[in-house]
VMD Tcl script that builds the backbone (N, CA, C; Angstrom):
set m [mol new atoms 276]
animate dup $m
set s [atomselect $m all]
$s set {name element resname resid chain x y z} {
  {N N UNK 1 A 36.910 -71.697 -258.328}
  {CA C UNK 1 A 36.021 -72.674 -258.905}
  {C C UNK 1 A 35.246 -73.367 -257.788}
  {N N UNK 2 A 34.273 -73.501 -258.036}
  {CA C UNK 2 A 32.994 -74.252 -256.967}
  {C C UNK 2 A 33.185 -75.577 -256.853}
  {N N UNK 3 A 32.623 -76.558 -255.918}
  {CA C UNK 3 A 32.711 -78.211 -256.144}
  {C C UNK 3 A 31.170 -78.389 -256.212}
  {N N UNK 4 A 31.038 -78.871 -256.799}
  {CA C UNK 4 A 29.712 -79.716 -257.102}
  {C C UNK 4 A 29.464 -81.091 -256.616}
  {N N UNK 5 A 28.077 -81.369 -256.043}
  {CA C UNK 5 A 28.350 -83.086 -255.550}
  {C C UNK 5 A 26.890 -83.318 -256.118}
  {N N UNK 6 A 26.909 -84.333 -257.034}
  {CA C UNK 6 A 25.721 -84.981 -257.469}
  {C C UNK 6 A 25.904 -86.655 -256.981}
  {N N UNK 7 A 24.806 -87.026 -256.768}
  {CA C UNK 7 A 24.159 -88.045 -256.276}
  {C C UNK 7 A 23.660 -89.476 -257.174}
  {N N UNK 8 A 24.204 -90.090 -257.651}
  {CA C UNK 8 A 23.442 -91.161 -258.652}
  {C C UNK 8 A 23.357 -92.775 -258.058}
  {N N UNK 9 A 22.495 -93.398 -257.623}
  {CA C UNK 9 A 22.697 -95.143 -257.311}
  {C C UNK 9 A 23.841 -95.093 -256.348}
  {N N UNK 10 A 23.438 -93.971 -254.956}
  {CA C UNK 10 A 24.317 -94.089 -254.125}
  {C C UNK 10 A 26.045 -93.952 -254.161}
  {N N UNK 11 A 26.273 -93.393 -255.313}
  {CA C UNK 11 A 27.450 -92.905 -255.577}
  {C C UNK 11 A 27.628 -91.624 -255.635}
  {N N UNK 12 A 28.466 -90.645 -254.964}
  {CA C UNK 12 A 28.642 -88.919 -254.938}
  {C C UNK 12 A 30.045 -89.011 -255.809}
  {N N UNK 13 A 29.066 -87.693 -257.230}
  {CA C UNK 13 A 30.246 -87.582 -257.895}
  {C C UNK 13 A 30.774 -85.886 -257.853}
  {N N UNK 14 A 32.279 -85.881 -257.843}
  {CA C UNK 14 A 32.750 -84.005 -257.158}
  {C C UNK 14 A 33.130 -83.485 -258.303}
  {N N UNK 15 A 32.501 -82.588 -258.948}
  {CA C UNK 15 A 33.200 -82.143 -259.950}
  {C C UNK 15 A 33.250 -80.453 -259.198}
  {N N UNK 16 A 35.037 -80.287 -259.911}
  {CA C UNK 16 A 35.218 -78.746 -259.654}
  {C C UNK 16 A 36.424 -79.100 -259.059}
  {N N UNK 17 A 36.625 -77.623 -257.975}
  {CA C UNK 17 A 37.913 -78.055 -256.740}
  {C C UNK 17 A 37.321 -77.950 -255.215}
  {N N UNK 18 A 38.236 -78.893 -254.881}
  {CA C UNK 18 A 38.104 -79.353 -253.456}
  {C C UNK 18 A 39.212 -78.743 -253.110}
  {N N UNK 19 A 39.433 -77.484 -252.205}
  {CA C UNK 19 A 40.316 -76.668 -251.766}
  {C C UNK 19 A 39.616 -76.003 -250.465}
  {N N UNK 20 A 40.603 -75.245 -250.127}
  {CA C UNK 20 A 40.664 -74.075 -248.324}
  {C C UNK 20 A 38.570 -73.579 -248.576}
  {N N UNK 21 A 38.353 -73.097 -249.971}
  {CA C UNK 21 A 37.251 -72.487 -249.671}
  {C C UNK 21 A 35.912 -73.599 -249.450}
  {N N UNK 22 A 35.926 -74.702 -250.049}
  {CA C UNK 22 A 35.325 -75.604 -250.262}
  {C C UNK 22 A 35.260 -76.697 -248.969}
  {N N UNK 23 A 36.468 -77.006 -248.758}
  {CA C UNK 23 A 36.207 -77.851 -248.064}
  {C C UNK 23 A 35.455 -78.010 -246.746}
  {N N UNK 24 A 35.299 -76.794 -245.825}
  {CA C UNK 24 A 34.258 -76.908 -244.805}
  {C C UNK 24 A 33.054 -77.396 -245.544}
  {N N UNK 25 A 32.261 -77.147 -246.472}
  {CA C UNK 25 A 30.998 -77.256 -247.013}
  {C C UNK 25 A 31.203 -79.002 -247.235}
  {N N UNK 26 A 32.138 -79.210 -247.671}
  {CA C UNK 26 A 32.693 -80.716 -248.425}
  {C C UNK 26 A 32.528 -81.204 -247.160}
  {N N UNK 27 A 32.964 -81.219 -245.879}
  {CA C UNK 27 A 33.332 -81.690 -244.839}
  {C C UNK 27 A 31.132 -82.167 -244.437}
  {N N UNK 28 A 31.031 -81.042 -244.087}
  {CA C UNK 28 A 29.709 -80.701 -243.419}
  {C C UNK 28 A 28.120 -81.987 -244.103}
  {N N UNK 29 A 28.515 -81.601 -245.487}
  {CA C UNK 29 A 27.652 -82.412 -246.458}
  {C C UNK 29 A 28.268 -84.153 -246.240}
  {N N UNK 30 A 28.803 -84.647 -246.501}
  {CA C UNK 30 A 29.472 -85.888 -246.284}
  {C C UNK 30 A 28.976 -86.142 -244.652}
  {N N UNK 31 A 28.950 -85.534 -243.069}
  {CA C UNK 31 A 28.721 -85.817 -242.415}
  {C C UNK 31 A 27.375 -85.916 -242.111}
  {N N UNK 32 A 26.504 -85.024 -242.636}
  {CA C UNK 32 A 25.063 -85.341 -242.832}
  {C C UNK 32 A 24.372 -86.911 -243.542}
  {N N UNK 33 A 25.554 -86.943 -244.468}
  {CA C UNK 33 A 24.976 -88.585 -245.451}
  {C C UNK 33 A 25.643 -89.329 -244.655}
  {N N UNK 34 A 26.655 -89.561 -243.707}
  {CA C UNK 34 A 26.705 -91.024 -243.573}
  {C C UNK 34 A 25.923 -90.797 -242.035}
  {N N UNK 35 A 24.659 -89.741 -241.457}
  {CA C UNK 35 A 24.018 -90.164 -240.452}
  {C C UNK 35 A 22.979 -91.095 -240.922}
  {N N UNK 36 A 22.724 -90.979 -242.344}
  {CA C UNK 36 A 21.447 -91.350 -242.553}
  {C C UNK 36 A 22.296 -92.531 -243.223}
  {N N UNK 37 A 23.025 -93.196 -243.674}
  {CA C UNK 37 A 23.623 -94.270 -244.874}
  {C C UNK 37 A 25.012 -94.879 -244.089}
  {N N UNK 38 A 25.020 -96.323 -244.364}
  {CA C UNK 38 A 25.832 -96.833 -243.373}
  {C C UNK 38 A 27.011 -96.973 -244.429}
  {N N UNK 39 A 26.935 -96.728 -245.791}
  {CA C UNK 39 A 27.645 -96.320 -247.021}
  {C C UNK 39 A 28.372 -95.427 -248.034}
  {N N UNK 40 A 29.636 -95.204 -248.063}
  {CA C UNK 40 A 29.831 -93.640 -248.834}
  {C C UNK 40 A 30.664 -93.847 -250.015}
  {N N UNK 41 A 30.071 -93.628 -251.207}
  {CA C UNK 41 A 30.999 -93.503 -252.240}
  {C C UNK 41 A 31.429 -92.590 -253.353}
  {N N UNK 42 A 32.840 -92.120 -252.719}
  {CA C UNK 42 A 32.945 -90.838 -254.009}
  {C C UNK 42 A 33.634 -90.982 -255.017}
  {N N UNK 43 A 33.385 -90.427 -256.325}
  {CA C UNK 43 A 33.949 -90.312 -257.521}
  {C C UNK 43 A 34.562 -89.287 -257.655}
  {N N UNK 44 A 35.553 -89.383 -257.527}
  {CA C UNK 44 A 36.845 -87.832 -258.081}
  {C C UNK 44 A 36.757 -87.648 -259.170}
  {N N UNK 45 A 36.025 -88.409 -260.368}
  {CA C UNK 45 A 36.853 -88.330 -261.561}
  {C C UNK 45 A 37.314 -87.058 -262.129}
  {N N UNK 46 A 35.932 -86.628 -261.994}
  {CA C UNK 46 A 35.936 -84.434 -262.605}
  {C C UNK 46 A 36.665 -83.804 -261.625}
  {N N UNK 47 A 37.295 -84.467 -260.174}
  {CA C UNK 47 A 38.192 -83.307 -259.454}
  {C C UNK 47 A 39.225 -82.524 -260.416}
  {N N UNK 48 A 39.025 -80.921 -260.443}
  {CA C UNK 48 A 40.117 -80.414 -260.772}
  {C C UNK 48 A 41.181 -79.753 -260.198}
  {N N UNK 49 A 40.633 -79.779 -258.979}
  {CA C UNK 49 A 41.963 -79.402 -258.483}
  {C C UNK 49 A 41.615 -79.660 -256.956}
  {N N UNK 50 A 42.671 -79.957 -256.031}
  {CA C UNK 50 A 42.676 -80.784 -254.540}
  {C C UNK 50 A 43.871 -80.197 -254.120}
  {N N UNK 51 A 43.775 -79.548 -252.959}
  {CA C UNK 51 A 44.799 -79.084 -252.119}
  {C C UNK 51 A 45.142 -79.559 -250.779}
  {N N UNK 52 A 45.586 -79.053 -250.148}
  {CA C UNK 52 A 46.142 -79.962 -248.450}
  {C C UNK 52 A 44.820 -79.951 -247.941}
  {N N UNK 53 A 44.055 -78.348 -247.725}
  {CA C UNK 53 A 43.240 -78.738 -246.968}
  {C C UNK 53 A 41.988 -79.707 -247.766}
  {N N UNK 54 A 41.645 -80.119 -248.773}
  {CA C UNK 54 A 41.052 -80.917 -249.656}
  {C C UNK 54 A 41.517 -82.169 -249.196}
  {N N UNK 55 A 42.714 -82.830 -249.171}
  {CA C UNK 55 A 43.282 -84.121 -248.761}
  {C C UNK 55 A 42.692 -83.883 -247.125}
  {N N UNK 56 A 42.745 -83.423 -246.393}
  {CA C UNK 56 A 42.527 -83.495 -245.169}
  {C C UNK 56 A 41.111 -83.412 -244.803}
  {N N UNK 57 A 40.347 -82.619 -245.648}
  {CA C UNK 57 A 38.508 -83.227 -245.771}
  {C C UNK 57 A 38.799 -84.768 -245.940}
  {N N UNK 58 A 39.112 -85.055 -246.842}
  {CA C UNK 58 A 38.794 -86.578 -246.996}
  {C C UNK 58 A 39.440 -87.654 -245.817}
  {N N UNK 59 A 40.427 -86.664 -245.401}
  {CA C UNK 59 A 40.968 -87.445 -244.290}
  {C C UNK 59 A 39.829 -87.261 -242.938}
  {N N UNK 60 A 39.362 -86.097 -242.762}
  {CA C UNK 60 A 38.271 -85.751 -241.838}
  {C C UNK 60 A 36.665 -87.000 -241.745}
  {N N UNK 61 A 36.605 -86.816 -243.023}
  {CA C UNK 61 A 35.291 -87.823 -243.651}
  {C C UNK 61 A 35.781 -89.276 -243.211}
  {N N UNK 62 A 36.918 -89.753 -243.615}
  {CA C UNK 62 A 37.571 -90.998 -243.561}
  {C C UNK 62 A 36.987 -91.658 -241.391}
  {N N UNK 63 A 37.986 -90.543 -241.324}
  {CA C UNK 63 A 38.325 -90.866 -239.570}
  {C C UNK 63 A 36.618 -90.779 -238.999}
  {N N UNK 64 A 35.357 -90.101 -239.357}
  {CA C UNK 64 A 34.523 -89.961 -238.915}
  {C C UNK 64 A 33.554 -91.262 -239.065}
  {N N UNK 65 A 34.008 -91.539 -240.331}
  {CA C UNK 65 A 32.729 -92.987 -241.147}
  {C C UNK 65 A 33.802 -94.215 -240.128}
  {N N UNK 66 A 34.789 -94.090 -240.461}
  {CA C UNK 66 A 35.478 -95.324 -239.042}
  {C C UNK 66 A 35.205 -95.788 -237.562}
  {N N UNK 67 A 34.743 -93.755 -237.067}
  {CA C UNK 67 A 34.514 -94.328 -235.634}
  {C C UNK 67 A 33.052 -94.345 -235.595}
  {N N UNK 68 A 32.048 -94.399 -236.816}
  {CA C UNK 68 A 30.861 -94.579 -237.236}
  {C C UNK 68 A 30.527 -96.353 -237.399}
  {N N UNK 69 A 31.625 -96.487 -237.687}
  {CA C UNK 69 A 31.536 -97.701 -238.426}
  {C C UNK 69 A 30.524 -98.254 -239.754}
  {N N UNK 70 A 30.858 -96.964 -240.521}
  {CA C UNK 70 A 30.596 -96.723 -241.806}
  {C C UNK 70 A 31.723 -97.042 -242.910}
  {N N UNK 71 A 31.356 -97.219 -244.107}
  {CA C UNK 71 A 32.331 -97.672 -245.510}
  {C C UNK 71 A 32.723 -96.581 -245.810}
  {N N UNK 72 A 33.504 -95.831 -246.661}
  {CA C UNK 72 A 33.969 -94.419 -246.497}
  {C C UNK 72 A 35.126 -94.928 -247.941}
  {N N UNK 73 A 34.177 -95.198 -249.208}
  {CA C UNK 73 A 35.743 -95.049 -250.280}
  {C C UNK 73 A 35.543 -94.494 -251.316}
  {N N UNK 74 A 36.917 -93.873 -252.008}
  {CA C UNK 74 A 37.085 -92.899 -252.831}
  {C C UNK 74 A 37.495 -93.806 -254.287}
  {N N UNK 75 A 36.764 -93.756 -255.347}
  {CA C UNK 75 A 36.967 -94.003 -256.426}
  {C C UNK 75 A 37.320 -92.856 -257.856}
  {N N UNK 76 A 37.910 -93.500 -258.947}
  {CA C UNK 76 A 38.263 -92.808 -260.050}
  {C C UNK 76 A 39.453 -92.602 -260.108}
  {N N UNK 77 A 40.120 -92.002 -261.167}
  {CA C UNK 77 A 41.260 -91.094 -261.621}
  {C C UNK 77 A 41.481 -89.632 -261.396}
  {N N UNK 78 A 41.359 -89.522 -259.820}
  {CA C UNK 78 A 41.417 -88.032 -259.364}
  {C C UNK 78 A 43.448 -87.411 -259.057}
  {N N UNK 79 A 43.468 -87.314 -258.261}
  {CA C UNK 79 A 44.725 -86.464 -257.367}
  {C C UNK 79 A 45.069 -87.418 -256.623}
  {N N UNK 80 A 46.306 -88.214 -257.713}
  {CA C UNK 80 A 47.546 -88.571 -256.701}
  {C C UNK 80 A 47.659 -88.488 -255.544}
  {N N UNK 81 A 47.725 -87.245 -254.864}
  {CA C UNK 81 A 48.180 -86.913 -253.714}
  {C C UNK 81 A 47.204 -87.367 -252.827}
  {N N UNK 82 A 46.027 -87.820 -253.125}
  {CA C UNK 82 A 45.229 -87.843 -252.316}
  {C C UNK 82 A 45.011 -89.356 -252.048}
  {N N UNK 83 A 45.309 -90.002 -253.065}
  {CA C UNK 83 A 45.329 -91.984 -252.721}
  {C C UNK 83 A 47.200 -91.592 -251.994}
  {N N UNK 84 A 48.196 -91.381 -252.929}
  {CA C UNK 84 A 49.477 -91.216 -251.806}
  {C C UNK 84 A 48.698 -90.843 -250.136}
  {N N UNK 85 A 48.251 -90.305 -249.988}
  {CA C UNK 85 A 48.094 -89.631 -248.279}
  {C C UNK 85 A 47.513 -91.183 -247.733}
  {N N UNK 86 A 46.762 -91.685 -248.205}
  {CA C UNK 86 A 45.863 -92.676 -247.734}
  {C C UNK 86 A 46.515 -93.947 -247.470}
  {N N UNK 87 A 47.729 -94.151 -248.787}
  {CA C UNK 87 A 48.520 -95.121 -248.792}
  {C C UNK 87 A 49.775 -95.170 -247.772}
  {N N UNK 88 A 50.317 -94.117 -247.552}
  {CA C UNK 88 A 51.823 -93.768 -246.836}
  {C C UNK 88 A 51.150 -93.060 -245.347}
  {N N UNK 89 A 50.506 -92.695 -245.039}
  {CA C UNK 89 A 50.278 -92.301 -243.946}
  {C C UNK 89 A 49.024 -92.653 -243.353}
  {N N UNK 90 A 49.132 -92.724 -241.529}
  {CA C UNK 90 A 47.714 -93.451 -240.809}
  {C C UNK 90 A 46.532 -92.453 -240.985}
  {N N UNK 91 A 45.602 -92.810 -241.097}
  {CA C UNK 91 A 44.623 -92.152 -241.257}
  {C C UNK 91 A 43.795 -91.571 -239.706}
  {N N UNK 92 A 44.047 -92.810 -239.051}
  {CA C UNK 92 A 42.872 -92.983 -237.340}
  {C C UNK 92 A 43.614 -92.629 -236.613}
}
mol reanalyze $m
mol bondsrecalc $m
mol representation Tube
mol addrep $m
């Protein structure tokens, strides 16, 4: 399954899966927007499916908008595992 990222009032919403095949592209796109936007906000809601290397894009995106000193947050009712990673373990 593909991920999709649409764009609305400065909010990126992912529908699909964020997994091994996806996530370089996931990674790559996210680092292009916060050169230009000192702001990042994603909507999981439609994530259907998120794997390690998926948690670790967002962990990639996270650590990059930090030493940017960019906003970098994840909203909705997506994958557990992926607010757990954020909550229980350092990110920087």
């Amino acid at each position: 399954m593909a991920l999709q990222i649409l764009e609305c009032n400065g909010t990126f919403y992912l529908k699909g899966a964020l997994n091994l095949t996806t996530s370089y592209p996931f990674i790559h796109h996210f680092e292009n927007v916060l050169k230009s936007t000192k702001e990042v906000t994603v909507n999981i809601d439609q994530v259907q499916e998120i794997d390690r290397s998926g948690v670790d894009a967002f962990k990639t995106i996270y650590c990059n908008a930090e030493k940017e000193h960019k906003q970098f947050s994840v909203i909705g009712n997506g994958c557990k595992d992926l607010y757990d990673e954020f909550r229980y373990s350092p990110v920087a």
